[in-house]
C-alpha positions in Angstrom: -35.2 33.0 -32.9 -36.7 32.8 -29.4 -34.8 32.4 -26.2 -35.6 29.1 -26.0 -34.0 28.1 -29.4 -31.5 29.4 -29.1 -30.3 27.8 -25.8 -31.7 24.5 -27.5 -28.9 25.7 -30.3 -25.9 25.9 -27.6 -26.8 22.9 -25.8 -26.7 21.2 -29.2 -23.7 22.7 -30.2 -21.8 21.7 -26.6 -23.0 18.4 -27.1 -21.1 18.5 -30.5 -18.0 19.5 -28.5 -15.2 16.9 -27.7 -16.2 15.0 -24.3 -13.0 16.6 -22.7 -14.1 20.1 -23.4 -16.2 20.8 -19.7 -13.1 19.2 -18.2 -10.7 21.5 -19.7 -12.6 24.6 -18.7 -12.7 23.3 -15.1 -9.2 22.7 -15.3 -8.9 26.9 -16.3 -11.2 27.6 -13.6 -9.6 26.0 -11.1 -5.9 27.2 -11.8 -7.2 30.9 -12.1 -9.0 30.5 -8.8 -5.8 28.6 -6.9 -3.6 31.4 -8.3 -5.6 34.6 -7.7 -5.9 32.9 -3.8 -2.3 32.1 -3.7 0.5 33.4 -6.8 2.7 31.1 -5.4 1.1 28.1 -7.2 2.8 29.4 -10.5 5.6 29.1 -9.5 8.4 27.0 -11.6 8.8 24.7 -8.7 5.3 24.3 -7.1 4.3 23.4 -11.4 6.5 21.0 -11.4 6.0 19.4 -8.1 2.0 19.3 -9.1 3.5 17.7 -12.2 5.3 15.1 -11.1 3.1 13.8 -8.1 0.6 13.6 -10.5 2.9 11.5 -12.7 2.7 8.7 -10.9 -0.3 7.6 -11.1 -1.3 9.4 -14.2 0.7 6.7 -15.8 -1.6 4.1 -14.6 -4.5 6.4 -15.5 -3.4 5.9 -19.7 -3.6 2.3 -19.0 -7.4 2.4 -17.3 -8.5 4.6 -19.9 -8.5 1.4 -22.1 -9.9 -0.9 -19.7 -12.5 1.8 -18.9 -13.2 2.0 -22.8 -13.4 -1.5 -22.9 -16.6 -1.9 -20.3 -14.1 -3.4 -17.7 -12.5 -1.8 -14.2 -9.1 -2.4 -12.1 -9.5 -1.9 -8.8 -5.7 -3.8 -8.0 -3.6 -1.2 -9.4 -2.7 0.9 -6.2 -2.0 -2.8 -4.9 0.2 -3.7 -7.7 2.5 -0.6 -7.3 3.0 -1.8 -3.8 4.2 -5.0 -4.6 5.6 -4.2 -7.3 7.9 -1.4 -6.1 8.5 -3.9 -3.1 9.7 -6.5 -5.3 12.0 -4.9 -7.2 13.5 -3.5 -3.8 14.1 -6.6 -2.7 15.7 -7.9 -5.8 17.8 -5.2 -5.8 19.0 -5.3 -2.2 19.5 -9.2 -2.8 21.7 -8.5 -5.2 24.1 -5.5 -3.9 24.0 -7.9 -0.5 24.6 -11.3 -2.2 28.0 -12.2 -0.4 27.1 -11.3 2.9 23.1 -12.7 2.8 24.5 -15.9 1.7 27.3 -16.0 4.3 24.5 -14.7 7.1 22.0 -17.8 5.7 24.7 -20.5 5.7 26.3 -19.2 9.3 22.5 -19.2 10.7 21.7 -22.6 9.1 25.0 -24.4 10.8 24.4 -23.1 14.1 20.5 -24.2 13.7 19.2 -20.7 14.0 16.6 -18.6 12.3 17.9 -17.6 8.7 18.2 -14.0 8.0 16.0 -14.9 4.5 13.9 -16.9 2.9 15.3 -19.9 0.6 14.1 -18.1 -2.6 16.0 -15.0 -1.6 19.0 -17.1 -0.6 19.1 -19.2 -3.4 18.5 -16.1 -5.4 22.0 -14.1 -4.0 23.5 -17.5 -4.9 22.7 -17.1 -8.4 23.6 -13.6 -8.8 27.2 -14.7 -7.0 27.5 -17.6 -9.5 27.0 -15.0 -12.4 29.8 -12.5 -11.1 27.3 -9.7 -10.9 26.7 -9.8 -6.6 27.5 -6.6 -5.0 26.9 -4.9 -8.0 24.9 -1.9 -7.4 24.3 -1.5 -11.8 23.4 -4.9 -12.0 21.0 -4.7 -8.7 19.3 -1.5 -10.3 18.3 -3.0 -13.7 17.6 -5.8 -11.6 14.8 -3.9 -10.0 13.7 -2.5 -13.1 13.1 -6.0 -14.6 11.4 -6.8 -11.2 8.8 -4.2 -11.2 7.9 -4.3 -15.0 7.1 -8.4 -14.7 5.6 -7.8 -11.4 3.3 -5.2 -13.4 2.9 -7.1 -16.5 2.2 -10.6 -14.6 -0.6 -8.9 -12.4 -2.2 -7.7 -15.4 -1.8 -11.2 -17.4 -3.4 -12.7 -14.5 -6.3 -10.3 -14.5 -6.9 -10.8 -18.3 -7.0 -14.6 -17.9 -9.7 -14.1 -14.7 -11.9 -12.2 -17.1 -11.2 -14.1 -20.2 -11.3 -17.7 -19.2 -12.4 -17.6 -15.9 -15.5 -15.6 -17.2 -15.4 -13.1 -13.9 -16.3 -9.7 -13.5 -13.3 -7.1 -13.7 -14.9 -5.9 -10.6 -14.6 -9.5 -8.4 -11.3 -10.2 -10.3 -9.3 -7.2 -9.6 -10.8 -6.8 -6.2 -9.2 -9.8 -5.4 -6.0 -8.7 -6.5 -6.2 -5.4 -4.4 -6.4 -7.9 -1.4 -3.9 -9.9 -2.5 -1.1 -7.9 -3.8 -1.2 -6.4 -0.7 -1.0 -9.1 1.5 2.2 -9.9 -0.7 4.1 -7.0 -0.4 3.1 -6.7 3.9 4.6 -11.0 3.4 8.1 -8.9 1.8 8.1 -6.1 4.0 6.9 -8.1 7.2 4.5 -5.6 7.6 7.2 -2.9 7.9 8.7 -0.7 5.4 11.1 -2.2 2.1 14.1 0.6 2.2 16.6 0.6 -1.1 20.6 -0.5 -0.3 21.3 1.5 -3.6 22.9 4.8 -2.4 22.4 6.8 -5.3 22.2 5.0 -8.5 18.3 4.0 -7.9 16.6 6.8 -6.8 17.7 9.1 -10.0 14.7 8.0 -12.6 12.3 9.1 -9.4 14.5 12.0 -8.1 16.3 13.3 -10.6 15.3 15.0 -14.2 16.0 17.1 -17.3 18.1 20.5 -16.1 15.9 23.8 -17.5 18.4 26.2 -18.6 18.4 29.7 -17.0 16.8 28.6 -14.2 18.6 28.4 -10.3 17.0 27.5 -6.9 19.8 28.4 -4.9 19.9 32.3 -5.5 22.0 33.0 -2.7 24.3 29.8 -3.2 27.7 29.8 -5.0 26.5 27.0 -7.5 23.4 27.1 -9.0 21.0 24.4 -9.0 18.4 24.3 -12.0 14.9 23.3 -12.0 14.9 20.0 -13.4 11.8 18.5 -15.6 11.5 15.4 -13.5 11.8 12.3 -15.4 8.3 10.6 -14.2 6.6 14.0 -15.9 8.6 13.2 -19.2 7.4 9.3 -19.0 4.1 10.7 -18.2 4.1 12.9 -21.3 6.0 10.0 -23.9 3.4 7.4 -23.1 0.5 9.7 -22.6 1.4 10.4 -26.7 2.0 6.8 -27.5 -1.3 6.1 -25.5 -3.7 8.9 -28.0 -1.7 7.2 -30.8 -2.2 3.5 -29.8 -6.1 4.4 -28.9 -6.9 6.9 -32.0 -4.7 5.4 -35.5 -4.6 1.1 -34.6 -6.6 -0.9 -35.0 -6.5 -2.5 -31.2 -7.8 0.9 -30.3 -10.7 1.0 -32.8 -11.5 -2.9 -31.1 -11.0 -1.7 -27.8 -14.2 0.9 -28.6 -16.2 -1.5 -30.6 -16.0 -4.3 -27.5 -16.5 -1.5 -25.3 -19.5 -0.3 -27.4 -21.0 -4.0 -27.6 -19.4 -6.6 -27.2 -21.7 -9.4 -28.7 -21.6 -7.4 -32.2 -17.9 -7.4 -32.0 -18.1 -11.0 -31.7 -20.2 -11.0 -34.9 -17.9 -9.1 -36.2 -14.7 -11.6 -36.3 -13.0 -9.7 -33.5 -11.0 -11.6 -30.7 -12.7 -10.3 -27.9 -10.8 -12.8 -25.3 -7.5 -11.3 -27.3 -8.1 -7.8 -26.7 -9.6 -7.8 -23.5 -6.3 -10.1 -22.1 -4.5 -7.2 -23.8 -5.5 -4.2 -22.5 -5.1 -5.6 -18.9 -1.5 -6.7 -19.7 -1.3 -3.1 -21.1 -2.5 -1.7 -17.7 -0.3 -3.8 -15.8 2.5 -2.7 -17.6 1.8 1.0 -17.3 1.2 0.1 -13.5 4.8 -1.6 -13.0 6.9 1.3 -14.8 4.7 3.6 -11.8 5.3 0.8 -9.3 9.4 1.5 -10.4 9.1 5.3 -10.1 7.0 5.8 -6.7 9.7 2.8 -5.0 12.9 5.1 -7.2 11.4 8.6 -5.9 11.0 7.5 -1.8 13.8 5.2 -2.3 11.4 2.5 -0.4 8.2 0.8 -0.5 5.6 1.4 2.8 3.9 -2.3 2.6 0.6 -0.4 4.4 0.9 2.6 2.9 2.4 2.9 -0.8 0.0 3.3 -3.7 -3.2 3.5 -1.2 -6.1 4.9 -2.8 -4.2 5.1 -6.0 -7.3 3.5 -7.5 -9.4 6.0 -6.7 -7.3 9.0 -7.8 -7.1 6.2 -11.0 -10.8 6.1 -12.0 -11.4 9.8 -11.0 -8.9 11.1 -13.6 -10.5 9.1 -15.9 -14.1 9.5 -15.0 -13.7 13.6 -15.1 -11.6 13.3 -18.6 -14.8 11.9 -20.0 -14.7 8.5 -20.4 -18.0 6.7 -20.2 -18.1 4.2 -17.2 -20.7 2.1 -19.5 -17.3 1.8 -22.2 -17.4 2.5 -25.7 -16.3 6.0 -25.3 -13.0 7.9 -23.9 -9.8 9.9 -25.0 -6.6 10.1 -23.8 -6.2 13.7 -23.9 -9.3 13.9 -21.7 -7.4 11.3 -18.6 -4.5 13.9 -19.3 -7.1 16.5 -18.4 -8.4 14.8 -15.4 -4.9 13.9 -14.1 -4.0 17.4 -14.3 -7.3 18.3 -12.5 -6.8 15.9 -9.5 -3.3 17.2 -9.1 -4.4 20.7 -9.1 -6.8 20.4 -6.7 -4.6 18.3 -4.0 -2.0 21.0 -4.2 -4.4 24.1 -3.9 -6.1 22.1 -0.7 -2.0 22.1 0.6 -1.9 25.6 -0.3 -5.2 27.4 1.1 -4.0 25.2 4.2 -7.2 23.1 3.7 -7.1 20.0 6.2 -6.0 17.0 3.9 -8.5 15.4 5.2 -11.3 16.6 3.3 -9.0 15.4 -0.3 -11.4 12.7 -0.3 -14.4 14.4 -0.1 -13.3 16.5 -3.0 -12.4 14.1 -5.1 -15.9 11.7 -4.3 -17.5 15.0 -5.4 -15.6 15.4 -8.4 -16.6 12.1 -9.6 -20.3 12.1 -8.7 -20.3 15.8 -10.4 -18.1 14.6 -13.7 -20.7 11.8 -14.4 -23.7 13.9 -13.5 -22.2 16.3 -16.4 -21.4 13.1 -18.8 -25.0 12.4 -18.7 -27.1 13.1 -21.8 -31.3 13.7 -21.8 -32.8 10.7 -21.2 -30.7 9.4 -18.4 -27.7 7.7 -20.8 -24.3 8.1 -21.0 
């Protein structure tokens, strides 16, 4: 067999490999190099701290994976987490403040000043007095849970219906989200920062996590202090797994491909393609709402300028350099996993070599450009 044959025989046989197979080897590459540079980046606690900032939006990566698939984009989602993490702040607060907001906005209204509110959020602390649950910091907390998952889920369902029956482009629809969920949650915050009334209760499902046995941080201290596997990482993990299942062994996944492969034969075929596309952007929305609730639960606030910036492009990237074809038609879930982990890897080893975090965006704009240079077959398609 000549040389050239036999490279023609391993290119064929890479091609035969699963899409997510160069990313995984980059992924090997670039931990090896990080930790040969710097052994501190195995370390229990820098893992898990790559882990669970990665969480966050890796969570909202699952969902684009689908919409990706499907031959659409969501460019709203950093946006979303904003105001959707805002929201559920201000619910909360509204509700552990009922008694005295309502006493502030009835005091301001009698001597004709400025209320401290709006008359949503005052007639909102009313409610919550009128169901005996005001000043209740439990009742505020699953209060801002509820908040963030509609916020999510209603931002998607809107989405789905701009591409479904208002026949737009998932570009020009979700662009206009990114623009207006933001001018939302800057409306909440008055262009300042949301900050959480909840002492403690709210910030353990971002904070706080699963204790590792065996392990202590404080060496020196009297008590120890375990690692803990933070709780965003275990979300992460539980829908990244309900994601591959969802995608790989329904049928909503196999329709997902096929309108993502062609969408006019999927018509032909008796599929609902108005049905699954509205779908899979509720499903994104959702996935974005449960990250909006963690990123607002681990700060314990929402920055209206600066929360979930550019989480769009750390979004697509993960997705992009897991494999999945921007065209649609083709993707995995275990390749977004991949691509998360990739991102997260290579913010922490810039932190680490003391890199200026500046250049974090060149990387990643390489990173894509490089991962669909790779995706590329002979002939110039995907």
């Amino acid at each position: 067999m000549s040389v050239r044959q036999r490279l023609a025989s391993l290119h064929r046989q890479w091609l035969a490999l699963p899409p997510w197979t160069g990313a995984l080897l980059a992924l090997v590459i670039l931990v090896a190099i990080t930790a040969s540079m710097n052994p501190a980046f195995l370390r229990g606690e820098n893992v898990l701290n790559v882990l669970r900032q990665s969480s966050f939006w890796g969570i909202i990566a699952l969902g684009m994976t689908f919409v990706i698939i499907l031959g659409g984009i969501d460019l709203s989602v950093g946006s979303v987490v904003a105001f959707g993490g805002g929201l559920s702040i201000v619910v909360m607060n509204t509700a552990i403040d009922a008694a005295a907001l309502v006493s502030r906005y009835q005091a301001a209204v009698e001597q004709s000043l400025a209320p401290p509110c709006g008359a949503v959020r005052y007639g909102l602390a009313r409610l919550f007095l009128a169901c005996g649950v005001g000043g209740s910091e439990g009742f505020g907390v699953a209060a801002a849970f509820v908040a963030a998952l509609l916020a999510g889920l209603l931002a998607g369902w809107i989405t789905g219906l701009l591409v479904t029956k208002g026949r737009l482009a998932s570009f020009i629809a979700t662009l206009g989200g990114l623009a207006a969920y933001r001018s939302l949650v800057l409306v909440l915050a008055n262009g300042g920062e949301l900050r959480s009334q909840s002492p403690d209760l709210f910030k353990v499902i971002g904070a706080g996590g699963i204790p590792i046995p065996g392990t202590n941080l404080a060496r020196a201290g009297s008590l120890p202090i375990p690692l803990l596997i933070p709780w965003p990482v275990v979300l992460f993990v539980l829908f990244a797994v309900l994601s591959h299942i969802l995608l790989t062994r329904t049928r909503y996944g196999r329709y997902v491909v096929a309108v993502g492969c062609n969408e006019r034969a999927a018509v032909y075929s008796a599929i609902n393609v108005e049905r699954i596309k509205l779908l899979t952007y509720v499903l994104i929305g959702f996935l974005t709402g449960v990250a909006a609730l963690l990123v607002a639960s681990r700060m314990n606030s929402v920055s209206s300028s600066s929360t979930g910036l550019y989480f769009e492009l750390d979004v697509i990237a993960a997705v992009v350099i897991g494999g999945t074809s921007m065209v649609g038609g083709k993707g995995t879930i275990v390749g977004t996993v991949i691509g998360v982990l990739i991102l997260g890897v290579v913010s922490n080893m810039i932190n680490l070599l003391q890199v200026s975090t500046y250049l974090q965006g060149l990387v990643k704009g390489l990173i894509i450009v490089t991962a669909v240079l790779v995706q590329r077959r002979p002939g110039g398609e995907e």
